[in-house]
N, C-alpha and C positions, 0 to 999 in steps of 0.2 A: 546569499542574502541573509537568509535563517544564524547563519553564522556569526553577524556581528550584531545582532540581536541580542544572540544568547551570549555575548562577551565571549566565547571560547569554543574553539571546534571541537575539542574532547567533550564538552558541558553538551554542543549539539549532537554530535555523531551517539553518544550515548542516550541523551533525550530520545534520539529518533526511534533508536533499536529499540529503545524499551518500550516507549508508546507504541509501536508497531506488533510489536510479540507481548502487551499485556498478557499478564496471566501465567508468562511464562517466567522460571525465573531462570539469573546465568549465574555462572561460576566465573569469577574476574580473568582468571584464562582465557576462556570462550570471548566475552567483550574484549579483550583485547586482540585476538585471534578473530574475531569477527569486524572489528572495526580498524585493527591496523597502528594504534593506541598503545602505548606503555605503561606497565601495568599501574605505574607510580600515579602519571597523571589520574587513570582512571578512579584511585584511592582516595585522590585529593577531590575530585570531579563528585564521586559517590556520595564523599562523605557534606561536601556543599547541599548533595541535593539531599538526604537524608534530612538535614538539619532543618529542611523549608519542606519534609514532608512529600517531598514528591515521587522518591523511592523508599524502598522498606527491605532490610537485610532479614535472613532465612538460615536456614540450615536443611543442607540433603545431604545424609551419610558423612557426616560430622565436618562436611566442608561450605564454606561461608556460600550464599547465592545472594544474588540483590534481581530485586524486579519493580516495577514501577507502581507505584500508591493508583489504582485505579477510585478508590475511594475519595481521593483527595476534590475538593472543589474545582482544581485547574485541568484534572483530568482529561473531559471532554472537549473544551476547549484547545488544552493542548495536542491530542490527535486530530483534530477537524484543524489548525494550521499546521502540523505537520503533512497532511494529508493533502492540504492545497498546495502548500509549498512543492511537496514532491512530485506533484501532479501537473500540476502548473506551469512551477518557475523551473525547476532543474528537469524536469524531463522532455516538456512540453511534448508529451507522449500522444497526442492526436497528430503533430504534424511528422512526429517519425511512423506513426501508422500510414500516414498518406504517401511517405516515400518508400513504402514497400508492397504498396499494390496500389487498387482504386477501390477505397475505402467511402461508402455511401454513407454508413451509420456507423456511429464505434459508441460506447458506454461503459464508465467502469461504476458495476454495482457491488452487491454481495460485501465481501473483505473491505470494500473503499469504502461503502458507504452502510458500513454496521448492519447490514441484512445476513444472518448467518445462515437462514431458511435458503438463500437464492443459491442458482443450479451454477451458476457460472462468474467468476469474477469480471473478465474485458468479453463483450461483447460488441461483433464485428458483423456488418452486412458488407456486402463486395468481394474483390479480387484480390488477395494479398499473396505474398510468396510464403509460403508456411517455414520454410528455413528461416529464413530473415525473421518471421513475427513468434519465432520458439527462442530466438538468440535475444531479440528484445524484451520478449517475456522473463527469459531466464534470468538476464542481468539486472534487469525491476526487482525478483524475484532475493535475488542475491543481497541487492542492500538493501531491501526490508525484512529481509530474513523470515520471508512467509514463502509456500507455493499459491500460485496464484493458478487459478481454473480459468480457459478460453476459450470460447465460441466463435468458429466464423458461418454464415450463411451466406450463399449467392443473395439475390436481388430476386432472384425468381423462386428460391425457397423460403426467402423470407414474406414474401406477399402471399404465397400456398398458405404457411404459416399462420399468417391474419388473417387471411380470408378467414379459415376455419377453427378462428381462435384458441388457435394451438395453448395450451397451460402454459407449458417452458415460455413460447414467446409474450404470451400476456402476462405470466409473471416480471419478467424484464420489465417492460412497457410500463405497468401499472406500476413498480415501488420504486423504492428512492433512487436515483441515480445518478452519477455525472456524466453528463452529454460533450463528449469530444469532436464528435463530426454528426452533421445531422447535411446529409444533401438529399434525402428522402422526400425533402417535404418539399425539396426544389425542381422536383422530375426523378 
């Protein structure tokens, strides 16, 4: 979807990585090696976004890097739709959490949702296959080019938890977050 927006899948696959690892910069290698990209297109791609501001070229140890204008006015914006899109539309990662166990509560805070303070990125109450939810982590983890931190809690350790207003869980609870499954509040 995100794709014929941005006119061009090099123009998005790059937007994504870069908004996603702000702060970091890459060497055109690695963007190409990390998104699968020819290094040409990405030259033509960079140099579009350079010219509107959106990224900024660098130097480490005398070889060119580019990383994303965090600075820029569209900044923000542009991570908070990338971040629903990938959450969203291409992953629709609540209902692949429900088909790897019995998923009561799921949350993605922390890294999703700019809280750098929080303990844990995806946060999970129920039954899940821990194989299966480390294979889907991992390949989240892959094309955002972050590692992502995850919690699971039974149903009977997460109510221990509240009872006794555990920190880790009322931190969760209380700050920003995206809610993917919520059957807690339904029994």
């Amino acid at each position: 979807m995100l794709e014929e927006l941005f006119g061009s899948i090099t123009r998005f696959a790059l937007l994504r990585l870069l908004v996603f690892n702000s702060g970091k910069p890459y060497l055109i290698t690695n963007l190409s090696r990390k998104t699968g990209l020819n290094r040409s297109a990405i030259r033509t791609e960079l140099k579009r976004l350079a010219e509107n501001e959106l990224v900024k070229f660098g130097e480490s140890e005398g070889l060119q890097t580019v990383q994303v204008n965090e600075f820029n006015p569209l900044f923000p914006e542009l991570r908070a739709l990338f971040l629903k899109a990938q959450i969203l539309t291409e992953h629709d990662f609540g209902k692949r959490l429900q088909k790897i166990g019995r998923v009561a509560y799921a949350v993605l805070t922390g890294y999703f949702t700019n809280v750098p303070e929080a303990k844990t990125d995806i946060f999970i109450v129920g039954v899940v296959n821990r194989l299966k939810l480390r294979k889907l982590v991992r390949k989240f983890q892959r094309e955002m080019d972050h590692a992502l931190r995850f919690t699971v809690m039974s149903k009977r350790e997460f109510q221990y938890r509240n009872d006794i207003t555990d920190r880790f869980l009322y931190d969760i609870l209380e700050n920003r977050k995206i809610v993917l499954v919520d059957k807690l509040r339904n029994g």
